[in-house]
N, C-alpha and C positions, 0 to 999 in steps of 0.2 A: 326209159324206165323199165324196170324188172318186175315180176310178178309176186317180186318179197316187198316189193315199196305200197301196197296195194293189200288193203285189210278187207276182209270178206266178214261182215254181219250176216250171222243167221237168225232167223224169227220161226220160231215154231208154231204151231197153228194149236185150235182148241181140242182138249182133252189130253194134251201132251205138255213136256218140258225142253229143255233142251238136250236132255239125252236123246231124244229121237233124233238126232243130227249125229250120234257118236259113229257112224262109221262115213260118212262123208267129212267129219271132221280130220278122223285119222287119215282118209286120202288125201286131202287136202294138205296136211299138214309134212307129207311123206313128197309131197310135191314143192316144198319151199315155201306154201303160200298159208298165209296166217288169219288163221277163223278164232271168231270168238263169236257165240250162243250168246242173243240179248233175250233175259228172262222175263218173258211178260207176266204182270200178273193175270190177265183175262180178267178184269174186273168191269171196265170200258172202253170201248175204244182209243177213248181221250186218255186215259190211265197207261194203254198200251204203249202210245206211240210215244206218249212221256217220257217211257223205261227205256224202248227202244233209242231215243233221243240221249239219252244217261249213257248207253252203251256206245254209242258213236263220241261223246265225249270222252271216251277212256279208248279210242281207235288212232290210230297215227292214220296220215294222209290221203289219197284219193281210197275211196269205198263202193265195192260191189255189196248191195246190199240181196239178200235172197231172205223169200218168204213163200213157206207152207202152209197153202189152204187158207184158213181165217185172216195171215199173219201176210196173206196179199193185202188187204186192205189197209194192213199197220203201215209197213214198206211204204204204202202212197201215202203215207200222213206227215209224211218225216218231211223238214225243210231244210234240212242242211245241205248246205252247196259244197261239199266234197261228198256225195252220194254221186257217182257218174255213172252208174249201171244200177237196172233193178232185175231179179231175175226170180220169176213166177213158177213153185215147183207145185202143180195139181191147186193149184189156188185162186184165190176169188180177187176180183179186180174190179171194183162198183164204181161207175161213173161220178161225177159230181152230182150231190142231188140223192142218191141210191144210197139205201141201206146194205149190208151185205146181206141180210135175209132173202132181199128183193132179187138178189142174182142166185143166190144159193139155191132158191124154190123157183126158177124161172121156169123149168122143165120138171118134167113127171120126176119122180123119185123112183130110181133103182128098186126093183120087188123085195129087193135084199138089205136097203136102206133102211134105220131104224129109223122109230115113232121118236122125235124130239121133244121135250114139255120140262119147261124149269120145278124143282124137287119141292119141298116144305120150306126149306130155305130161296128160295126163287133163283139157284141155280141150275145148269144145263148140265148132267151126265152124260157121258155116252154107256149104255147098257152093257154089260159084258160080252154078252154074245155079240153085239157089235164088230166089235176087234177084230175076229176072223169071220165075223157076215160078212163085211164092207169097208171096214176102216184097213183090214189091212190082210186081205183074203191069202196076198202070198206070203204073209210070213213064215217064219219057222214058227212051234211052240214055244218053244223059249222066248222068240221075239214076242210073240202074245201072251207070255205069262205078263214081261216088264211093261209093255204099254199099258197092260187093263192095272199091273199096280203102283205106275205113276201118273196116270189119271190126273189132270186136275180139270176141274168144272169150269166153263165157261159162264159171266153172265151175261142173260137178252140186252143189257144195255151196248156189249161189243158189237152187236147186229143187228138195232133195231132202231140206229144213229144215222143218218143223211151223211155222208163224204162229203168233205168240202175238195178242192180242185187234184187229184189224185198227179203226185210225181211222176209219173210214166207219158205225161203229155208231155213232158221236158225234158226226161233223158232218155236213153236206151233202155229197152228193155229187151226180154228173154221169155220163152215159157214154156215147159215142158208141160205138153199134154199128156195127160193119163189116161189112157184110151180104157184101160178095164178098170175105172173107176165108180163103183159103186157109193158114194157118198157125193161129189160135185160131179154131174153130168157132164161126159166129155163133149155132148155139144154145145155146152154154155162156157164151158174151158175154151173151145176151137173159137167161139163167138166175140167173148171175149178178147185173146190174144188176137186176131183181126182189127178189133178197133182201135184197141192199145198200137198195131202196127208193130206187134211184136216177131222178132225172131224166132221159130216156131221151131220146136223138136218133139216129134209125136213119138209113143212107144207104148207097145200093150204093156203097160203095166197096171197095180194096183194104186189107191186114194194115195198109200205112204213107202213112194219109192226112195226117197229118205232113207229109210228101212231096208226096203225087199230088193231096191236094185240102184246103191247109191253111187255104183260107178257111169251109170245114166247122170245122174245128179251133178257129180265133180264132173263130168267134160260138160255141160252146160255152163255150169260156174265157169271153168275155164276160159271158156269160150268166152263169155263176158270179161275175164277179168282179160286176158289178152288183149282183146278192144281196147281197154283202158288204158294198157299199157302203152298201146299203139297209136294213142294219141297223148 
């Protein structure tokens, strides 16, 4: 099997869409290998994994599936049995039983980390200055003009829901830790990817390497999707 037989689902995490994947998309796709962005709405958890469920139903054959940040949690929600890789970029991974709030606040919070609290509407923003606080310290401006203006809100019900048996006890996974991550603690990143028994690839980078250094990003994916291939 070749690496063009083999569809790579991307899942974006909260306060984003799926244009935060456009340049690992374009690597990826300069590589033979074929991405498609599943658009969550962030409404629920249960809401999420639905969409993302929708998206694997319009994917041809075995799937590397990848998720950013919040969008670790979606990734384990999924049960479809052509899902044979899952791969973790600076993202959250809740046990069975865990909320994502519960991993996300396990450890102190970055000095630089914004104050979270849902709006009048009982959605979740991320603040502006966030963006280049924490969310995404190495961007360029330009990358932080388009993040903070495609935004979208997450609700507490995406994070404030119990997991039920999370995919990554069953297949392969992957996870790029974010060593200068100012929004999920790289020692609950490293904690995590330990118990998942994940493949580990560490890198100083920022919350949204996505972003600021997506050629980190595609040779992970790679790497997963290779495995795939190879069996």
């Amino acid at each position: 099997m070749s690496n063009e037989n083999v569809s790579v689902v991307l899942a974006h995490g909260a306060w984003a869409d799926g244009s935060s994947w456009a340049r690992v998309i374009t690597a990826l796709d300069a590589e033979g290998i074929t991405p498609v962005a599943a658009p969550l709405p962030l409404t629920s958890l249960a809401d999420d994994v639905a969409a993302l469920n929708r998206t694997l139903d319009r994917v041809a054959g075995p799937v590397v599936l990848v998720g950013h940040a919040y969008a670790g949690a979606v990734i384990a929600g999924t049960r479809s049995p052509r899902v044979k890789a899952l791969v973790y970029v600076a993202a959250l991974a809740p046990d069975e039983g865990e909320t994502v709030a519960d991993v996300f606040y396990r450890l102190p919070p970055h000095p630089f980390a914004p104050t979270l609290a849902p709006d009048a509407n009982g959605l979740i923003w991320l603040p502006e200055s966030a963006f280049a606080a924490a969310f995404a310290q190495g961007a360029r401006s330009e990358d932080l003009a388009v993040l903070a203006a495609v935004q979208r809100p997450i609700s507490p019900a995406c994070i404030t829901v119990p997991v039920g048996r999370p995919l990554w006890k069953d297949v392969p996974s992957w996870f790029l830790v974010a060593e200068d991550d100012r929004m999920i603690a790289p020692g609950t990143q490293r904690s995590m990817a330990a118990r998942m028994q994940a493949t580990v690839r560490s890198h100083p980078v920022d919350h949204t390497p996505i972003v600021t250094a997506p050629k980190l990003v595609t040779d992970i994916i790679r790497e997963a999707v290779e495995s795939v291939t190879e069996h």
